[in-house]
C-alpha positions in Angstrom: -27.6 57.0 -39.4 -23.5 56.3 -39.9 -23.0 59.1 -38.1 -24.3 58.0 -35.1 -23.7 54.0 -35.1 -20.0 54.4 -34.5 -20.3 53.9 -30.8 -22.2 52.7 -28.3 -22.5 55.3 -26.2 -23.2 57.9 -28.9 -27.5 58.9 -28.6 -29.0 59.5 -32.6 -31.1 62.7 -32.7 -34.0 60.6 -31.6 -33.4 59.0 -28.9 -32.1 55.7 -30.3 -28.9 53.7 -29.6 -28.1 52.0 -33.1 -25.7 49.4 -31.7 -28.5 48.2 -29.8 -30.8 48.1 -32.6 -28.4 46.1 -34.6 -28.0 43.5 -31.8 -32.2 43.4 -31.9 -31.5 42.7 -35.7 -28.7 39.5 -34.7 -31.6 38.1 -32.7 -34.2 38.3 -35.8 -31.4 36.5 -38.0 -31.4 33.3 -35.6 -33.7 30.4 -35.0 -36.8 30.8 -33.0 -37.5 29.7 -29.4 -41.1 29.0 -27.6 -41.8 28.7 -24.0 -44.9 27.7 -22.7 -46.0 27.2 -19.0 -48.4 25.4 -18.2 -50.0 24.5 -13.9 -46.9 22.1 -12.6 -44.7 22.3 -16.0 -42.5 24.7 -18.5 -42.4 23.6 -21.9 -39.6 25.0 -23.9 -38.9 24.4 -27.7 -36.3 25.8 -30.3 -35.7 25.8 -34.2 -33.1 23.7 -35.5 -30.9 24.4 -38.3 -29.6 22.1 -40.9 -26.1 21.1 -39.6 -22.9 19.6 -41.9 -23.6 16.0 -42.7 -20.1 15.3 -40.4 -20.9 17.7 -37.5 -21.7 16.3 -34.2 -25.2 17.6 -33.5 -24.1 16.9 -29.7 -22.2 20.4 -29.9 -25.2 23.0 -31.1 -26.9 23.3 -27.9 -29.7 26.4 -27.8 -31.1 25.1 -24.4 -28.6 24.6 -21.6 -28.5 24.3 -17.6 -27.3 27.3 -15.8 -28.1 25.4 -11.9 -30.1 22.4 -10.8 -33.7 24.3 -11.5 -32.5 27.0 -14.1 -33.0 26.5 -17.7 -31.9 28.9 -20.5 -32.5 29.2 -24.2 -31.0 32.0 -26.5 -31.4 32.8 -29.9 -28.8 34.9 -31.5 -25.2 35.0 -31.7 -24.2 31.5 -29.9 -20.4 33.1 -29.3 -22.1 35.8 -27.5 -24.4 33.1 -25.1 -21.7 31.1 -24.1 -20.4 33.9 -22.7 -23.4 34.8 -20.7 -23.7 31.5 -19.9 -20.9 31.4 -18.1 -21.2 34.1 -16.1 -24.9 33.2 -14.9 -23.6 29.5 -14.2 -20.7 31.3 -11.8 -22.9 33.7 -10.4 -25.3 31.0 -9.9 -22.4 29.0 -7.7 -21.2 31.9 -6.1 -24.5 32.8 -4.8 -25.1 29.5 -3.3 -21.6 29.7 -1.6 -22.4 32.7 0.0 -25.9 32.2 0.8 -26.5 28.4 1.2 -29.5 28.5 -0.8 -30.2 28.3 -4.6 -30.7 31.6 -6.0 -34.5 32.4 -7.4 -35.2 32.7 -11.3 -35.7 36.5 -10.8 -32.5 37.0 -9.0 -30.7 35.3 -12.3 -32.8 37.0 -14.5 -31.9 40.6 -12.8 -27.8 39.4 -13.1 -28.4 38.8 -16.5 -30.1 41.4 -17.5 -27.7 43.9 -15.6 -24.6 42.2 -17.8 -26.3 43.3 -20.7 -26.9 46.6 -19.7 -23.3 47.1 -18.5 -22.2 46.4 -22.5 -24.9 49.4 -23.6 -23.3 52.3 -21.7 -19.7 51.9 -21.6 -17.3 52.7 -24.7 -15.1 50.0 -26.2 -17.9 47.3 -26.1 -20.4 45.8 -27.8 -24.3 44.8 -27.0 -24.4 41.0 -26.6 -26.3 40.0 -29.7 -28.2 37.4 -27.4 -32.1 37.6 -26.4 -33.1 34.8 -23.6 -35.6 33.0 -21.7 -35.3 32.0 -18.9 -37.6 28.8 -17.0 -38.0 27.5 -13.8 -39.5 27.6 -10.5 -39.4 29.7 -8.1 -39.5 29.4 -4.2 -43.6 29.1 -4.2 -43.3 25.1 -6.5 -44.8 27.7 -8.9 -43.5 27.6 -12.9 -41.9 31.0 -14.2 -40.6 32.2 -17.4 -38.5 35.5 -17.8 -37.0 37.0 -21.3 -34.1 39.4 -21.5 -33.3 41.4 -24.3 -29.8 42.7 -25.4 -30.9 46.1 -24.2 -31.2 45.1 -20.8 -34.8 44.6 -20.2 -36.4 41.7 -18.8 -40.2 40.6 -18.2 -41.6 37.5 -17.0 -43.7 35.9 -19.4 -46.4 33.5 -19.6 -45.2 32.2 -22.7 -43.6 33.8 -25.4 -41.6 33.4 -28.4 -38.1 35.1 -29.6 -35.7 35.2 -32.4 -36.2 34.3 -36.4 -38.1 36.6 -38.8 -41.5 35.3 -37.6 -41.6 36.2 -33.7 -44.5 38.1 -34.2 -47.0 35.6 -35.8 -46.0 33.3 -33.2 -46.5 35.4 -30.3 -49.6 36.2 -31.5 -50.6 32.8 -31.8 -49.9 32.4 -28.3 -51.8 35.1 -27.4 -54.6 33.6 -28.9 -54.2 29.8 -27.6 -52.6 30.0 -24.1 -55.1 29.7 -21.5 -54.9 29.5 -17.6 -54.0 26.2 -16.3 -52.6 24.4 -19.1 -51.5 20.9 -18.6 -48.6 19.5 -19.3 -49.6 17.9 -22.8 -51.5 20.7 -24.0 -48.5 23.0 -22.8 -46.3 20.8 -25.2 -48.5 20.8 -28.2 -48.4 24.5 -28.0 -45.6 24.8 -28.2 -45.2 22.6 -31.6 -48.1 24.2 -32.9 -46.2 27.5 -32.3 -43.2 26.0 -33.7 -44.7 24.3 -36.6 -45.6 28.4 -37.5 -42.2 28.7 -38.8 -40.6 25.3 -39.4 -41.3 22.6 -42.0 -43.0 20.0 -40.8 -41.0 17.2 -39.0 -38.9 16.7 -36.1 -36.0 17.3 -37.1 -36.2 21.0 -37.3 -37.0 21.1 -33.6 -36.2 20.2 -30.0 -38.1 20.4 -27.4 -37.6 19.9 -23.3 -40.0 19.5 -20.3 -39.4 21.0 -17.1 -40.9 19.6 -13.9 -40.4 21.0 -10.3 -37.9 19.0 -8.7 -37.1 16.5 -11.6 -34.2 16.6 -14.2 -34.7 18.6 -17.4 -36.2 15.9 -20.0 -35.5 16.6 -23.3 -38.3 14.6 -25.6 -36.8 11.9 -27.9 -37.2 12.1 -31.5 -39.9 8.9 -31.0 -41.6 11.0 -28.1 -41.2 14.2 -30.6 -42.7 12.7 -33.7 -45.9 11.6 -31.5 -46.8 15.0 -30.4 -46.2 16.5 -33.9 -48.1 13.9 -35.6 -51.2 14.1 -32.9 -50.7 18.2 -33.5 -50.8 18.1 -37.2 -53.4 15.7 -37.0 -56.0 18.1 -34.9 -54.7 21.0 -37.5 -56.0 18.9 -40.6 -59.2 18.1 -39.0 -59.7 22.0 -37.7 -59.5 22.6 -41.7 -61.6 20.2 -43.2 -64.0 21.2 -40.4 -63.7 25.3 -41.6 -63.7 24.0 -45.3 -67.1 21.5 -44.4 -69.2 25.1 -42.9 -68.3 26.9 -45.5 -69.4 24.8 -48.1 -72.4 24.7 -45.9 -73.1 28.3 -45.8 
């Protein structure tokens, strides 16, 4: 494998760029993310990690504005997102200067997407260790969510889950639970419940924001927060003692 992880540019045997696989790998090191959409609202939530007792938590931010109805969470290298971020957030301002109109979530999603590409083919450069989701609406009032990879790729999603060890149970779980039509509360308890897959229990370990179609990003305070997780743990109890009552049964 050393022989062909030297560059980026450089194909192994089969088929496989290793840089690219290694910036797949900085993705599963960080903290998970969750989005959720539901009829008339995107629900997104994150993994928090323990920060020093003097650091200003006001500085880690995983979810940040990129224009007035585009919302972006990362997980992976946060060196590497700033720097995407700043380019969507110009492109972003460009595009309206030249247009007069707000560019759609696709249209960011492409731009994005096509930055990461550009650092997968050219010598002298790195992947971007940096997997996203994007939320939003777009031009129909309609809530979207998109993902882009550090390979280049990007789908749009009806909810999903990236980053941290654990990805895979938790997009499995919302396989299993995300139905057309959600609400906006039961969009935001799953997303706990997929959160609470791979954090301890608590709200401290998570943050979570609620996007409505022509209203300001709210993030949930930790008084809102520690509602929904109580009501979620709450139902998850019951749905055990109920398993644990038929069985007992049969």
């Amino acid at each position: 494998m050393s022989r062909y992880d030297r560059a980026i540019t450089v194909f192994s045997p089969d088929g496989k760029l290793f840089q690219i696989d290694y910036a797949f790998e900085a993705v599963r090191k960080a903290t998970a993310v969750v989005a959720v959409k539901g009829a008339d609202a995107v629900v997104i939530g994150v993994e928090k990690k323990a920060i020093a007792k003097l650091q200003d938590p006001r500085t880690i931010r995983k979810i940040v504005k990129l224009d007035a109805h585009v919302t972006l969470a990362f997980a992976g290298l946060t060196a590497d997102a700033r720097v995407l971020v700043e380019k969507a957030r110009t492109e972003c301002q460009s595009y309206r200067l030249t247009c007069e109109d707000a560019p759609s979530l696709e249209y960011i999603a492409r731009f994005i997407a096509r930055t990461q590409q550009r650092y997968t083919q050219r010598g002298g450069v790195r992947p971007f260790g940096v997997s996203s989701i994007l939320a939003g609406f777009g031009k129909d009032g309609q809530p979207q969510i998109y993902q882009i990879d550090p390979s280049g790729n990007y789908f749009a999603w009806k909810a999903n889950a990236i980053g941290g060890r654990n990805f895979k149970p938790m997009k499995e779980f919302l396989e299993k639970e995300w139905v057309e039509g959600l609400t906006e509360g039961d969009s935001l308890k799953l997303t706990v419940k997929a959160l609470l897959e791979v954090v301890d229990s608590g709200t401290k370990n998570m943050e979570i924001v609620v996007l409505r179609k022509g209203q300001p990003m709210q993030t949930l305070d930790d008084d809102a927060l520690s509602a929904v997780v109580t009501e979620v743990e709450a139902e998850l109890e019951a749905a055990k003692a109920g398993t644990g009552t038929e069985e007992m049964k049969e």
